[in-house]
N, C-alpha and C positions, 0 to 999 in steps of 0.2 A: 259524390264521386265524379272525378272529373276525366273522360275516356277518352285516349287520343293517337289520332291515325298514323305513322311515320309515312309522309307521302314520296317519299325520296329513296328511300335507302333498303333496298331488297340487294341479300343477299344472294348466292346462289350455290353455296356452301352448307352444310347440314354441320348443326353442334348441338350439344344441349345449351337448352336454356342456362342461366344464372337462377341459382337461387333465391326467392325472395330477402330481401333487406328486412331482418328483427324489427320489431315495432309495429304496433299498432296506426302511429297515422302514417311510417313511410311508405316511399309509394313501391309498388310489387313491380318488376323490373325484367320484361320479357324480352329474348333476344330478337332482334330483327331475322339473324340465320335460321327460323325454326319456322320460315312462312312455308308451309304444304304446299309440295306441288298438287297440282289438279289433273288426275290420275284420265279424267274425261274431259278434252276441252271443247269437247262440242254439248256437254251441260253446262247448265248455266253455275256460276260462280256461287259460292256461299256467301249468305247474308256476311258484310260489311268485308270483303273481302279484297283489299288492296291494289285497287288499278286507278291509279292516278292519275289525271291528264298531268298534260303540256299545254302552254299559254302561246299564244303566238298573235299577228296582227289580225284584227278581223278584217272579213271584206264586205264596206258597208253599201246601199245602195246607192247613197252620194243624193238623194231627193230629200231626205227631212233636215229641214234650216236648221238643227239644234247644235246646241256647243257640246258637244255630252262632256269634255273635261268638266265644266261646270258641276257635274252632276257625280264625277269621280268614284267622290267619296259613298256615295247610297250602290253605285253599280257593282263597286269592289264587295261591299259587307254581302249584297245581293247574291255574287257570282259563288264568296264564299258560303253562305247557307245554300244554295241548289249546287255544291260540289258535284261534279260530275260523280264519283262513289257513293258519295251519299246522299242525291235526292230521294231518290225512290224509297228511302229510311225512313227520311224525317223532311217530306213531303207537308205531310197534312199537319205538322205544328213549327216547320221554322221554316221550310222551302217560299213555298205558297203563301202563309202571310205577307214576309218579305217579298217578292216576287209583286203580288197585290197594292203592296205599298207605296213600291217602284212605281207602281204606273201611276196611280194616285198624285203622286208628288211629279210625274215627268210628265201628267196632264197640265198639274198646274204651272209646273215651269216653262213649257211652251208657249201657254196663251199668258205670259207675265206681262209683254209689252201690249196685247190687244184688250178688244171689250170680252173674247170670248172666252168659254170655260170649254171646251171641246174641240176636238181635231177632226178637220175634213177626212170625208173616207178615204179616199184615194190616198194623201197625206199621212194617215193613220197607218196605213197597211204600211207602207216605208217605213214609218218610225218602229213601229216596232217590229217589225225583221230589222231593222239595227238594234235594238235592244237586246231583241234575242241573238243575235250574232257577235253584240261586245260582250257580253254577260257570258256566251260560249267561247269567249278568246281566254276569257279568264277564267275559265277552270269550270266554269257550269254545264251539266247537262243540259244538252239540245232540246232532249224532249220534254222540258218543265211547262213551255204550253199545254201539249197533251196532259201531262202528268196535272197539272194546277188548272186545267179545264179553263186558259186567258186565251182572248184573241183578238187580233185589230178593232175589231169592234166597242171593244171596251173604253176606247179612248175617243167614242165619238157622241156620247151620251145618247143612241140608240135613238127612243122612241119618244125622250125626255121634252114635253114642248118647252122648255124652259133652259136655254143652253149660253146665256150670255150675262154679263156681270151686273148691267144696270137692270134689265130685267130681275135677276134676281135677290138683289137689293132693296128692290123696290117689294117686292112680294114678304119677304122672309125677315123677321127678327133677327141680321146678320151680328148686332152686339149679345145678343141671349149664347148666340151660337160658340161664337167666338169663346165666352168665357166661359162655355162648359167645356169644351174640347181642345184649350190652349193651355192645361197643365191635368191630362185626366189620370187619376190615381189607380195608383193597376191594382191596390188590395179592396178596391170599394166598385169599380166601374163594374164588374160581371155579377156581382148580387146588391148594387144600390146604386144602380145607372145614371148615370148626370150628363157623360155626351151623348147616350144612344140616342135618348128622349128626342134632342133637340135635332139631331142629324134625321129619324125618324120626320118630325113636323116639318121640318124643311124640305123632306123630298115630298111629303103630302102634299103640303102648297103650292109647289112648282110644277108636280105632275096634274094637279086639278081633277084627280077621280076625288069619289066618293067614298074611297076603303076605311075600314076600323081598324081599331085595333084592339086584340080579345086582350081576355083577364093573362093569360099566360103570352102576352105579349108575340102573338101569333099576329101575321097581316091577315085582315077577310076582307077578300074582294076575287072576282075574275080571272083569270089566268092573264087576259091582256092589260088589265089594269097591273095586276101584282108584278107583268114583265117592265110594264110602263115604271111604276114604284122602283123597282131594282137599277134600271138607268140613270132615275131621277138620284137614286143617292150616289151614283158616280160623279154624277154635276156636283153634289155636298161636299162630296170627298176633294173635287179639283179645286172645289172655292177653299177649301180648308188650307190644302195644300200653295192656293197661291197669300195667304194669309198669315198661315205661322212661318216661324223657322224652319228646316227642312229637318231641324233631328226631333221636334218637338212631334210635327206631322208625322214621321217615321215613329216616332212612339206611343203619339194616339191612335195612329193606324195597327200600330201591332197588336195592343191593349185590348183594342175591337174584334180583332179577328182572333186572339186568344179564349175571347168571350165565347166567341163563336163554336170553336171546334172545342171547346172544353164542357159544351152542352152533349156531346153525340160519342159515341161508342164508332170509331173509323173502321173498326173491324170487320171481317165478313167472315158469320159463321154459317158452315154447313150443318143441315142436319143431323143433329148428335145423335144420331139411331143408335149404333153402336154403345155409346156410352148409357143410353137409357135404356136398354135390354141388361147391360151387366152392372147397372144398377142400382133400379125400380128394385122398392120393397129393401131397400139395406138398411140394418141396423147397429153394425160393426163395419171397420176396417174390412174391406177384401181386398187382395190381391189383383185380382179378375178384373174388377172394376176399378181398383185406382191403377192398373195399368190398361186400361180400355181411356180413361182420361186421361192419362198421360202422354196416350199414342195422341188424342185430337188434339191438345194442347198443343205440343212438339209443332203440329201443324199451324198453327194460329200462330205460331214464336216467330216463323217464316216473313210476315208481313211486313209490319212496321214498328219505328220505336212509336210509341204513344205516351202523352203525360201522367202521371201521379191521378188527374182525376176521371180522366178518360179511361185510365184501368181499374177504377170502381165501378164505372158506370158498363165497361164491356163486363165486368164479373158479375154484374145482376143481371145484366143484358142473356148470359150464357143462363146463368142459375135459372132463370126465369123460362127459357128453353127448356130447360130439362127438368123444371116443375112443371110445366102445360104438357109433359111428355110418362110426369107418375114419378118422379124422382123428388120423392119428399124430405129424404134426410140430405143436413149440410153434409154433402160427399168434398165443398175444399177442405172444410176440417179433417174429414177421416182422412182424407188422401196429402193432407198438406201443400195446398193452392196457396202459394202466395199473389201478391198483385201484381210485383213482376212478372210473374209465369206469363203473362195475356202481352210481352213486351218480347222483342227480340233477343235473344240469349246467344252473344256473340261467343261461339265457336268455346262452350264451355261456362264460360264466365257468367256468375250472374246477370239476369235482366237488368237492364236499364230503363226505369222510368223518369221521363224526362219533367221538367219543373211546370207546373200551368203556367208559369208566368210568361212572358215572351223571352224568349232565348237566343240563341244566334250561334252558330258554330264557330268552333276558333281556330285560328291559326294564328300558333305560336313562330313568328318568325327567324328568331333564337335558334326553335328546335328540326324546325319543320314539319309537324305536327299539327292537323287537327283535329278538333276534337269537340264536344259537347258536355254538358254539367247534367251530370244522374242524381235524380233525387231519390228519397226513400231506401236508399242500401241496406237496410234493415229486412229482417222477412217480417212486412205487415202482411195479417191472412186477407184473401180474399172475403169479401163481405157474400154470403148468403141471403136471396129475397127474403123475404117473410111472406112472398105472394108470388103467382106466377105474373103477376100485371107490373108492369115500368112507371104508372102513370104517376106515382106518389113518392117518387125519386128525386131527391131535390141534394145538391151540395151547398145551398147556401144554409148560414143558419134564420132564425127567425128576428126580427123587425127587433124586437126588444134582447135580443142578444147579440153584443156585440162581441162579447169574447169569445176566442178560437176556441170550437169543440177538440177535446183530446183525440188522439191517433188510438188506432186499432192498437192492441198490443202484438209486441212485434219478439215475444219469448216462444222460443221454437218449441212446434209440437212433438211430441215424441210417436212417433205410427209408425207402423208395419205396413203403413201403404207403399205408394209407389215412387215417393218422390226417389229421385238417382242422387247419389250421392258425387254422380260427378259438377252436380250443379256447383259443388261447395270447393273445387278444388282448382289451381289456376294451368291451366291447361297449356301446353309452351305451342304458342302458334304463329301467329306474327307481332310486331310493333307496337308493344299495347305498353300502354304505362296508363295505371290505378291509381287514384290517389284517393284515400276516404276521408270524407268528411262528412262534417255536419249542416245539410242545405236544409231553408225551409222553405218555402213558397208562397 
């Protein structure tokens, strides 16, 4: 399902909607005239709700030597995923990657004519307040530092003693490197790793601790060794980046960091007290209790879009809460939790869960429109733990299988729980154009 913003065109006329176009794959065709007004404007705005910058010149500091036209094309796609509407959405799986990548590639492109792989601090701090200031010219939220947790610092390889090219040439197996992470496959890299490994050995040897690495691929060492390790592969990343092409490096970078947030549950749940009072000890559908979870859920909808496997992993995450709390029957069954539920539920409309794979928001230049590609549009159920413990949670399959395990089954339950049926129906609000399809990831 492909979901898409009008960033232009606000009406200020009230009509009814259009009604849907017959057909199953045309797309459902909301008017622009039916955008709510905001009855309180001193609350904050609802999730995904239409306030679009304007682009205009930035003002740079005029001290970092760089060409940034050079660099154009990665700033634009950049400025388009941290959209000022929609960072704070899709922050933790399109913002931030990209955002990471940027520097990555705008480390290595600085130090292209030197020996070195890092930026002076003083020098550092200028570059990127112009980064962040072209990236805000063109339609990005300001606060993606904050929000993506980057800062000057990032581009000076910290604490890393290993910060220049013949030096680290000299240390590191730079042909090994090279050809794992100069064409890395994005259905094999997050469960059968070929560039982590080697980006891993490479920051060991240049940082010179003594850390290991466990069986689940955890670092063990010291806090200032493990700060020292996390610099040392900013140095990886910049040799990478002055090495490949820049869409090659833009795509091993995003691949990595896909790996990355598709291990965790981005979610933050509070204490499900309520929902475990009404209901511990259920052996049937209740009312009481699937609208007691359907109030905390509503809550969790608030946050962020998260991907297809990220909302398996928050739905044990939760389940496993409210078994360590006496809640032993699968209550998404009784109540009808699909994996969307645990995704933001723009203004009616089905959840959107976005793809594991790396993504990128679009803008269609045609329409004026952007937008992002939803996977799973199906009601797949929520998976129930089998334990109240996380530890035996895995999405990959096992060594000797390689074929894709089947999907949940995605045939609607029939209950007297709580699910709303407004979930199901297309609500006239603003600018939205649907299109369903079939995505896989």
């Amino acid at each position: 399902m492909q979901t898409l913003l009008d960033k232009s065109h606000v009406s200020h006329t009230s009509e009814l909607a259009n009604p849907p176009i017959p057909g199953l794959f045309d797309p459902i065709e909301i008017s622009p005239a039916v955008i709510p007004p905001i009855p309180y404007p001193d609350e904050s705005l609802p999730p995904l709700y239409p306030t679009f910058p304007t682009t205009y010149e930035p003002n740079l500091t005029g001290r970092c030597p760089v060409n940034f036209s050079a660099l154009s094309s990665i700033m634009v796609k950049t400025a388009s995923d941290c959209s000022q509407p929609l960072a704070a959405f899709v922050g933790n799986v399109i913002c931030c990657p990209q955002l990471g990548s940027l520097l990555h590639i705008f480390q290595g492109y600085y130090n292209s004519n030197s020996d070195s792989l890092v930026l002076q601090t003083s020098v550092a701090n200028d570059c990127f307040s112009d980064i962040i200031s072209i990236l805000a010219s063109k339609g990005a939220n300001i606060t993606v530092p904050m929000l993506c947790s980057v800062k000057s610092s990032n581009l000076t390889g910290g604490s890393c003693p290993v910060k220049d090219i013949s030096s680290f040439e000299k240390m590191v197996n730079t042909s090994k490197l090279l050809e794992a992470c100069s064409a890395v496959d994005q259905l094999k890299e997050c469960c059968r790793p070929v560039c982590q490994p080697e980006i891993m050995k490479a920051a060991l040897v240049i940082s010179g601790t003594q850390m290991t690495v466990s069986e689940n691929k955890n670092i063990i060492g010291q806090p200032m060794e493990i700060d020292t390790m996390n610099d040392c592969k900013e140095v990886v990343y910049s040799y990478l980046s002055r090495k490949l092409p820049e869409d090659d490096a833009n795509n091993a970078f995003r691949i990595l960091s896909s790996c990355k947030v598709n291990r965790v549950c981005p979610l933050e749940f509070k204490q499900p007290l309520e929902v475990i009072k009404a209901c511990r000890n259920l052996a049937a559908p209740s009312p009481s209790c699937c609208s007691t979870l359907n109030t905390y859920i509503v809550g969790i909808q608030k946050q962020m879009l998260i991907t297809n496997k990220q909302a398996i992993i928050c739905a044990m995450e939760f389940g496993s809460m409210l078994r360590k709390g006496g809640v032993m029957t699968n209550i998404y069954e009784l109540c009808d939790v699909d994996l969307k539920d645990f995704s933001i539920q723009p203004y009616g409309l089905p959840g959107c869960l976005l793809r594991s794979l790396p993504t990128d928001v679009i803008l269609d230049n045609s329409t004026g429109f952007y937008g992002f590609m939803c996977d799973l549009t199906d009601n797949i159920a929520a998976p129930w733990p089998s334990s109240s413990s996380m530890s035996s949670l895995t999405l990959c399959a096992p060594e000797e299988e390689m074929s894709v395990p089947a999907l949940p089954s995605s045939e609607r339950r029939k209950s007297t729980g709580c699910r709303s049926q407004a979930l199901e129906l297309s609500v006239p609000i603003f600018s939205f154009l649907v299109f369903i399809t079939l995505l896989y990831s």
